[in-house]
Structures are given as C-alpha cells and as structure tokens.
C-alpha positions in Angstrom: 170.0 72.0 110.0 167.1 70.0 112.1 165.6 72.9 112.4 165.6 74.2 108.8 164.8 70.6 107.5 162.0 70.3 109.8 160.3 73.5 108.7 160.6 72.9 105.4 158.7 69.5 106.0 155.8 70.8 107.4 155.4 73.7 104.4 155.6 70.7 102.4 153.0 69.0 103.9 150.8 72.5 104.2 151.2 73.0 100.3 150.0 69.7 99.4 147.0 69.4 101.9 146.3 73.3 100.5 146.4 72.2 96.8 144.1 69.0 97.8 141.7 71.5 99.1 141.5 73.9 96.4 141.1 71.0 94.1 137.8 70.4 96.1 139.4 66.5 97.0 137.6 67.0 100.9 134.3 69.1 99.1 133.7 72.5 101.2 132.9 72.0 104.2 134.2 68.6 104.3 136.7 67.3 107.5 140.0 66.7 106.7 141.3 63.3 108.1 142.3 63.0 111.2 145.9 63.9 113.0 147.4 60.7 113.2 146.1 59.9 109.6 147.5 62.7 108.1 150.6 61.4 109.8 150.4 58.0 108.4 149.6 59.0 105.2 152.4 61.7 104.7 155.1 59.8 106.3 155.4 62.4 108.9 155.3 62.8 112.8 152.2 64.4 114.7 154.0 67.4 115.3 154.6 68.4 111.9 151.0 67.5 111.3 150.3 69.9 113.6 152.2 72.6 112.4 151.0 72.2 108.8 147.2 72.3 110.4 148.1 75.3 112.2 149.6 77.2 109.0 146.3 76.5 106.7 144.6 77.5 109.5 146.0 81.0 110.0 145.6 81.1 106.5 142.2 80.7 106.7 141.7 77.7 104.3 140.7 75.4 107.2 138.8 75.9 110.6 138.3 73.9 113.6 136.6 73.9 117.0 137.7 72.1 120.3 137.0 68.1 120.0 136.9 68.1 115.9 138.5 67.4 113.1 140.1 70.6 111.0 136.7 71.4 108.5 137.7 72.9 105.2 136.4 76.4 104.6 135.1 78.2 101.5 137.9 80.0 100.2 139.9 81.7 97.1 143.2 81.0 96.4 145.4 82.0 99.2 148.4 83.9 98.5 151.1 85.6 101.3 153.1 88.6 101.9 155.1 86.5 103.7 157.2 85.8 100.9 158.2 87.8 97.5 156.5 85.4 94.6 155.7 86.2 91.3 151.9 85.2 90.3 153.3 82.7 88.5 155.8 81.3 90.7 152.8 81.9 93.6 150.1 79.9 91.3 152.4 76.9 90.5 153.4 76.2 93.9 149.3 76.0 94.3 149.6 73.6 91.2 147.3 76.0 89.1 148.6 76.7 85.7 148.7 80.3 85.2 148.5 81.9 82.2 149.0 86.1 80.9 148.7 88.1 78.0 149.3 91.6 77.0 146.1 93.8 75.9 147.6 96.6 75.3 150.8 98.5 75.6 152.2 102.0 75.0 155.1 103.7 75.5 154.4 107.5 77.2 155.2 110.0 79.9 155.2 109.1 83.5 152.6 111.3 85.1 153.5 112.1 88.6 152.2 109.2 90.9 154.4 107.4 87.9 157.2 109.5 88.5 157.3 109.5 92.4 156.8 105.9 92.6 159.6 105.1 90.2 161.7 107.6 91.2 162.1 109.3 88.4 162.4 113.0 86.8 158.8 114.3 85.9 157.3 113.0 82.3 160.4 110.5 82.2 159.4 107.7 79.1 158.3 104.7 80.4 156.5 102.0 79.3 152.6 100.7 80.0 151.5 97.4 80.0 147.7 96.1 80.3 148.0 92.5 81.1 145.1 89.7 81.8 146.4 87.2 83.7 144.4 83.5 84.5 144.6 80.6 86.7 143.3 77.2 84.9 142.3 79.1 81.8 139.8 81.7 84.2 140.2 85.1 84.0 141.5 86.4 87.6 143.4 89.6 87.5 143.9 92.5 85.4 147.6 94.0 85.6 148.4 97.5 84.8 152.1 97.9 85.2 154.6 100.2 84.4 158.2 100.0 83.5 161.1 103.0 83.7 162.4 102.4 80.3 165.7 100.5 81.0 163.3 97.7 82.3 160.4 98.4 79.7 162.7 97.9 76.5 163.3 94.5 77.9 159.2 93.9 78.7 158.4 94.8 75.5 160.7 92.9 73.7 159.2 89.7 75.2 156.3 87.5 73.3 152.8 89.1 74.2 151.4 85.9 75.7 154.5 85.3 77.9 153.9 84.0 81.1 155.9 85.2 83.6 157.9 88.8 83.0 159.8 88.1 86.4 161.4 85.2 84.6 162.0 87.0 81.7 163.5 90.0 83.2 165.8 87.6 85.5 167.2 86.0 82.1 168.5 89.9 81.9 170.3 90.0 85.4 167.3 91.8 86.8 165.8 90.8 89.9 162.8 91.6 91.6 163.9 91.7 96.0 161.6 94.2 97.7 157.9 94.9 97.5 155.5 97.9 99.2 151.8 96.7 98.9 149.1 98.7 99.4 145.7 96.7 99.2 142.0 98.4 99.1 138.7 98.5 97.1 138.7 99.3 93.3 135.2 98.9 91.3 135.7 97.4 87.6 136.0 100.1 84.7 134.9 98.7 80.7 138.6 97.2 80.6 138.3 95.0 83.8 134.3 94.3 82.9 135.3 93.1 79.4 138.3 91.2 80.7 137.0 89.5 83.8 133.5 88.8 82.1 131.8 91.2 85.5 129.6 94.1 85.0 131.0 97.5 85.5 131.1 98.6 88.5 131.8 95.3 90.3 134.2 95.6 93.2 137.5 94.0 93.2 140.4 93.6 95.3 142.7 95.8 94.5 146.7 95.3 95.2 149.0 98.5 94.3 153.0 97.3 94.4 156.3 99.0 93.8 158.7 96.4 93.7 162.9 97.5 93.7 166.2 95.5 92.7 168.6 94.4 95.4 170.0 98.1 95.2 166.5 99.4 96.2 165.8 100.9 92.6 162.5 100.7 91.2 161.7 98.1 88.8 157.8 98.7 88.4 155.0 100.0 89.5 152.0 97.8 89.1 148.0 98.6 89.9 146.5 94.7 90.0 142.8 94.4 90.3 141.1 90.7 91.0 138.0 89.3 90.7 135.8 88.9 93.6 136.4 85.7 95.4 139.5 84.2 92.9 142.6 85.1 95.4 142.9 86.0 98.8 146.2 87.4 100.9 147.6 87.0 104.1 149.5 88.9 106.3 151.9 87.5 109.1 152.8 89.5 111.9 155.4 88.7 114.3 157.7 91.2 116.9 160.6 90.6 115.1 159.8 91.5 111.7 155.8 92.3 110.3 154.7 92.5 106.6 151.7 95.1 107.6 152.2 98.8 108.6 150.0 100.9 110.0 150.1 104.2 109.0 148.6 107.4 111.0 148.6 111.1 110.3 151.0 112.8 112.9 150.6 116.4 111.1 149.0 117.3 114.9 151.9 115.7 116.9 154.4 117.6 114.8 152.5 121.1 114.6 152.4 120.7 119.0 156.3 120.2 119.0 
C-alpha cells in the first residue's frame, strides 16, 4: 500500500508541475525551482521530487544538465501510451478544456481496411464520423472514426457537439480496454486545411487506433490527424511489458525454412 500510495504521490506532483508548465507559469526556457523547493512547496519528500523530475523529464517537457536546475523545454501537449485515456479524459487531467464536434457523418459500407480492422464481413453497414476536436477553444485534431453498427446507432444517437463519445458509450455498458496505435506522417487534405485553419498540404501527426472491449471485439477504428506542434506522445518501454513494437518482414526467414 506504501508503495501504491507513494507512486501515486509523485504522478500527482508530475501532473501539476506539467500543467504549470504548459500554462507557461516558468516561460520556456525558464528553470524550475529547485529540489528541495519543490519539496517544500508540495509538502513532499526529495525523493518523490525526484521521481516526479525524472517522469517530465522522460517525457520530454523538462531537460537538465549536471549541476543545474531542471530548464523547461519547448513542448506540445504531452500525452502517453502508457495508459488507455480518452482525449478528453487525457486533456483534463492536463487541465485543458477540451471541446468536439461532429462535421459530418454518414452511415455506408465498410470498405475492406474497414472491414479487416473491425472484423467484420465485407461491405458490413457501419457508421462514419468526421469530428474536430479542440483544446482551449484551438482547433487540434481532426477524428475520422468509424463504428460497426451496434456501436454506431448509439454514436449517432448522441448530441453533435458532445464531448466525449467514450463517456457516452460507457453510459451504454460499453467500454473501451485495448488499443493498437500505429503513428506516422499524414499531409492535410481541404477537410483538415479548413478545420485546422493550415494550408493543404501541411504535415501532421498522424495516430491510426483500433480500440476493442474487454472481450477483445472491435469498438472502432479511428484515423486522428493533429496539427503540427499541439500534442506530442510518448512511449515507455520496460522488459516486462512495452507499449512499442517493432515490426520486420520475415517473408525471407520463412521462404529459407
């Protein structure tokens, strides 16, 4: 229970000096006060100061060389595949307020990435969803997703500006437990132009997800794309467990066999 209690303490702490820095309270570039006042201020030992320091700076939001104070870095929002969040749940933990709205919908086929991803028979009915989705009022992401049509009926039944479709879809008994990413380069088309206010063309960060139920079904397949310098991710590797995979083609190793 130390152990647990102790962990949590130092997230805490990490999530608050985090949100301080994106609020721009130490300026870019700044220093961040020193060990033992971060300790005095946050009621907190050394150690867990330590530990907090050490978490922002694996995720990149701070830096720091030998014989200085931690100096805040330049950076987006900071978001981890640690842990399964919602961009809602994710963006008020960083006390942004998110916001979302649907552009368009349409219920269709699934053409066959569709289908594979979702598991489902060929030119199955499911439904698409165009979504713009902000942080503070500024356009960050634009969300293509799309729903097998259990889930969809309940999507679309939801008010267009709704917030979070996680939370809406948990008020049905359906929960989102698993997520594959796949993240790479994407260049903005006239829909993410006109939504981000960027000239086509412009890359963004793309993030491609299939996220699954407890029973491993598909609940949606989503194509996210972000504008330059608005959110960043990290990964956490460890040898128990990693959130990255690398992926090689073995057709060679099997032909030789």
């Amino acid at each position: 229970m130390a152990n647990s209690q102790g962990t949590a303490r130092y997230r805490q702490l990490a999530a608050a000096l985090r949100a301080d820095v994106l609020a721009g309270v130490y300026g870019e570039g700044g220093r961040l006060p020193s060990e033992e006042a971060l300790a005095e201020t946050h009621g907190v030992s050394r150690g867990t100061v330590r530990q907090a320091l050490a978490l922002l700076r694996a995720e990149g939001v701070v830096t720091s060389r030998r014989g200085t104070r931690r100096v805040v870095l330049e950076q987006p929002r900071v978001q981890s595949f640690a842990e399964l969040s919602s961009f809602t749940r994710w963006a008020r933990s960083l006390g942004e307020e998110p916001g979302g709205s649907v552009v368009a919908s349409e219920w269709r086929a699934a053409d066959a990435v569709e289908a594979d991803r979702l598991r489902l028979a060929p030119g199955a009915r499911v439904l698409w969803v165009l979504r713009l989705r902000t942080l503070g009022g500024e356009p960050v992401m634009v969300e293509r997703t799309v729903y097998p049509e259990a889930v969809g009926a309940l999507v679309d039944s939801l008010p267009p500006d709704t917030v979070s479709v996680t939370e809406g879809l948990e008020a049905h008994g359906i929960l989102l437990a698993d997520a594959d990413h796949t993240l790479d380069l994407a260049f903005a088309d006239p829909d993410d132009a006109r939504l981000l206010t960027c000239p086509a063309g412009t890359p963004l960060l793309r993030e491609r997800r299939r996220t699954s139920d407890p029973t491993g079904l598909p609940v949606e397949w989503s194509e996210d794309r972000y504008r330059a310098g608005t959110v960043a991710f990290t990964v956490h590797n460890s040898l128990a467990s990693t959130a990255l995979t690398r992926m090689r083609d073995t057709s060679d190793q099997e032909q030789s066999r």
